[in-house]
C-alpha positions as CSV (number, residue, x, y, z in Angstrom):
1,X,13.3,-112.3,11.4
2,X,16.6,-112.6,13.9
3,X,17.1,-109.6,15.4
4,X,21.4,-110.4,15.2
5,X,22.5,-113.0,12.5
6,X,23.7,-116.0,13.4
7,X,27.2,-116.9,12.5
8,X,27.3,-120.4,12.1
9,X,29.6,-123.1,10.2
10,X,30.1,-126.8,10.4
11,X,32.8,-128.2,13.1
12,X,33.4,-125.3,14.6
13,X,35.8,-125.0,17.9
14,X,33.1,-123.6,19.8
15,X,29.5,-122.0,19.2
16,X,29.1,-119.0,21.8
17,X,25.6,-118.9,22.5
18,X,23.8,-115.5,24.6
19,X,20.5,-115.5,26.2
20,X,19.2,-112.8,23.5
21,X,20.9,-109.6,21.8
22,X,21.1,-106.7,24.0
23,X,19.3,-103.5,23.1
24,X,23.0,-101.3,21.9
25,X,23.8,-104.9,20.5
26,X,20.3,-104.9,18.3
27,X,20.9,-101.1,17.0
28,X,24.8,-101.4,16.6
29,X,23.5,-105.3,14.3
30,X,26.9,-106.3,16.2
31,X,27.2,-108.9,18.4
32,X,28.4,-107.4,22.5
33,X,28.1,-104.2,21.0
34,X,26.9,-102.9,24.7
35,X,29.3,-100.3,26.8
36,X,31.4,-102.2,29.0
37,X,30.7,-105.6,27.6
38,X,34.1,-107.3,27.4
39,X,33.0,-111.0,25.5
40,X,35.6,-109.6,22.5
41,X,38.7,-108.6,25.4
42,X,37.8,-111.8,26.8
43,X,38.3,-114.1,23.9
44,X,40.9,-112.6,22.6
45,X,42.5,-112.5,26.4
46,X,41.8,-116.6,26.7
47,X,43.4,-117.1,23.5
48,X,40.2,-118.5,21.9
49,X,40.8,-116.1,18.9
50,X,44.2,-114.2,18.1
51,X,43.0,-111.1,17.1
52,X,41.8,-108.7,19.4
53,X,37.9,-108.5,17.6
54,X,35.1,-106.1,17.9
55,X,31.8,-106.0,17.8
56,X,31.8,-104.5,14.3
57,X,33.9,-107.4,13.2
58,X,32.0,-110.2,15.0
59,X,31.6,-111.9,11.6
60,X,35.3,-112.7,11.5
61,X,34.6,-115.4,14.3
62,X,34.1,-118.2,11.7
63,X,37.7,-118.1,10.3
64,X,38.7,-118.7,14.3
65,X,36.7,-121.9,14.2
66,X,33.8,-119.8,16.4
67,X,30.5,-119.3,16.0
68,X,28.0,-116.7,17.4
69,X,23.9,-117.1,18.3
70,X,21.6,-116.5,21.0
71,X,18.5,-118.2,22.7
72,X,16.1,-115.8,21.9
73,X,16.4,-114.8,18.6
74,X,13.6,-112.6,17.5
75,X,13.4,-109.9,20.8
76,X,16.2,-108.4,22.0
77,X,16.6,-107.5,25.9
78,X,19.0,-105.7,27.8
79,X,17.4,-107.4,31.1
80,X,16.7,-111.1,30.6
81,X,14.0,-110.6,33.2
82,X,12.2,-108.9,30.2
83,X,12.0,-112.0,28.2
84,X,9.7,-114.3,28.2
85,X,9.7,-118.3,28.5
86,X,8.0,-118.2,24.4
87,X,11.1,-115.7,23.4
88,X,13.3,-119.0,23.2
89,X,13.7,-121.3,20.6
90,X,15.1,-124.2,22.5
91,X,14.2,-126.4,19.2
92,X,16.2,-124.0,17.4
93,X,19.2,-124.8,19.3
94,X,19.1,-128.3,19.1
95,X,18.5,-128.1,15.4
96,X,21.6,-126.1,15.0
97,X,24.0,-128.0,17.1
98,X,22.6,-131.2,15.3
99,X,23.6,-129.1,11.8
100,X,26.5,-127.8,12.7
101,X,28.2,-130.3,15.3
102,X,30.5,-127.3,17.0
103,X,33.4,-129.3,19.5
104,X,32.1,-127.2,22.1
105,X,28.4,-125.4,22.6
106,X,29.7,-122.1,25.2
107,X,26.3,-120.5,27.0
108,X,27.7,-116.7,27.2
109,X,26.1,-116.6,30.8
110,X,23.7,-118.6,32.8
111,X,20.2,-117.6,31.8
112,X,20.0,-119.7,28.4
113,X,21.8,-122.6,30.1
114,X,19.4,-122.6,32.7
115,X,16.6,-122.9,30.2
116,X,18.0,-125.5,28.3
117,X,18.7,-127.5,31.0
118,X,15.0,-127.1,32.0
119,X,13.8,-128.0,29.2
120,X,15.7,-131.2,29.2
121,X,13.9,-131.9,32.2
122,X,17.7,-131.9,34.2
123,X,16.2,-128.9,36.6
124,X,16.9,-125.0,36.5
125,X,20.3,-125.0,38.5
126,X,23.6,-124.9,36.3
127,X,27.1,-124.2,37.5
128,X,29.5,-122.2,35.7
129,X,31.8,-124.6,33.9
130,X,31.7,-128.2,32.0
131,X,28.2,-129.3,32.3
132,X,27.5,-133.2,32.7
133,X,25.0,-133.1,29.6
134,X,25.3,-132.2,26.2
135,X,23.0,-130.7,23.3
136,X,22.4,-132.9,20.4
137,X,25.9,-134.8,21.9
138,X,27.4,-131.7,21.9
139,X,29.4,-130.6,25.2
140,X,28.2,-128.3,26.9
141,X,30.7,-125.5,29.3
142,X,29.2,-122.1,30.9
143,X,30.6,-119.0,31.0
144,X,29.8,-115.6,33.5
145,X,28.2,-113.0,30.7
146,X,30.9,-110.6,30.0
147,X,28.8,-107.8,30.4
148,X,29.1,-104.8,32.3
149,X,26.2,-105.6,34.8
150,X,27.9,-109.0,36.1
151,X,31.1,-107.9,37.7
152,X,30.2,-109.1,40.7
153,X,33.4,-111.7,41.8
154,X,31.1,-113.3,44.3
155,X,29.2,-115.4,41.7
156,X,32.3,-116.4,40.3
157,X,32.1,-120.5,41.6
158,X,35.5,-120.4,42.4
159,X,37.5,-118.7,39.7
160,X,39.0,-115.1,40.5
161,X,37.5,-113.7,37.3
162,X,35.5,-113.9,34.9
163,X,38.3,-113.9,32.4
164,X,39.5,-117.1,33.8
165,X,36.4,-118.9,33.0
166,X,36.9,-117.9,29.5
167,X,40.7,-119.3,29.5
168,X,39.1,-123.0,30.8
169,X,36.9,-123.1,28.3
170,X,40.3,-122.3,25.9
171,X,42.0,-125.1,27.4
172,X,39.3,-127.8,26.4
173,X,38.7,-125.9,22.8
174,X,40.8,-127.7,19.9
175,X,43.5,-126.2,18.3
176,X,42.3,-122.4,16.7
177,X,42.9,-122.7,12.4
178,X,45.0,-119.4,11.5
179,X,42.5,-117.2,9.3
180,X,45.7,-115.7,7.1
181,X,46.7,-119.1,6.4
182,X,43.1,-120.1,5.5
183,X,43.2,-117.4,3.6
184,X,46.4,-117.7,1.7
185,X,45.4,-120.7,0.4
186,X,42.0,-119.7,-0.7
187,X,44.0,-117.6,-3.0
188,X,46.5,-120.1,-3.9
189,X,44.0,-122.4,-5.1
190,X,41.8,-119.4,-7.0
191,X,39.4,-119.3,-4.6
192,X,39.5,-115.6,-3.7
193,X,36.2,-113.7,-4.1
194,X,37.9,-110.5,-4.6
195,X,39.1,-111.6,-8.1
């Protein structure tokens, strides 16, 4: 059983994908649920979704045209140190993307885009960024985790913040589908699962 449910459609924008749930993540059954995490600020900053979301609304990313997953599905780990190389379903992923076909596949930190690219024999370095090699022809781009513990600007490759990271990735991303629009004609057309 997944320890955080993955929020998955097909053609998506983008498909955020995290090493594995943090422990407040896995309690709160929210998505960067953990103090200080700012993944939500961040999107919502970058313009990748125009609401400002919670973790307590992460299930709302689908009508932005964004998905939600993690590497390791069935542990959750505040430390990825404490995972181990059988907590990842690298198989997993590619049978997603190969489902799914997002635009965009965004590694929410360098851990689980290190092990991919490991495991596609391409060596454990990755730069933040567009990567040169996709998953199941899907691009790839990596992001600087959001959380608390990474505010370190010297890792940054670059970029003055982490924010601006997430505000390339926007600028690749195709246009963001308006979720009250979607929604209004959902009900125009009797499709509205409240009636």
């Amino acid at each position: 059983m997944s320890v955080l449910p993955d929020y998955l459609a097909p053609n998506l924008r983008v498909v955020f994908c995290g090493t594995a749930a943090g422990n407040v993540s896995a309690a709160a059954g929210h998505y960067y649920a953990g103090p200080g995490n700012e993944f939500w600020a961040f999107l919502h900053d970058a313009k990748i979704v125009s609401a400002a979301l919670t973790p307590d609304k992460d299930n709302e990313v689908l009508g932005y045209g964004v998905g939600l997953t993690d590497l390791a599905k069935k542990r959750s780990a505040s430390n990825d140190a404490n995972l181990s190389p059988d907590d990842y379903d690298v198989s997993g992923l590619v049978r997603k993307m190969e489902r799914y076909r997002p635009a965009w596949l965004a590694f929410h930190g360098k851990t689980a885009a290190k092990v991919m690219s490991r495991s596609f024999k391409l060596g454990p370095e990755v730069a933040l960024g567009i990567q040169d090699w996709t998953v199941s022809g899907v691009r790839v781009f990596v992001l600087p985790s959001g959380s608390g513990a990474n505010r370190n600007t010297k890792y940054l490759e670059g970029k003055p913040t982490r924010l601006a990271w997430f505000k390339s990735l926007a600028r690749e991303l195709p246009a963001a589908p308006d979720p009250e629009a979607t929604q209004s004609t959902r009900q125009a057309q009797g499709d509205n699962p409240s009636t």
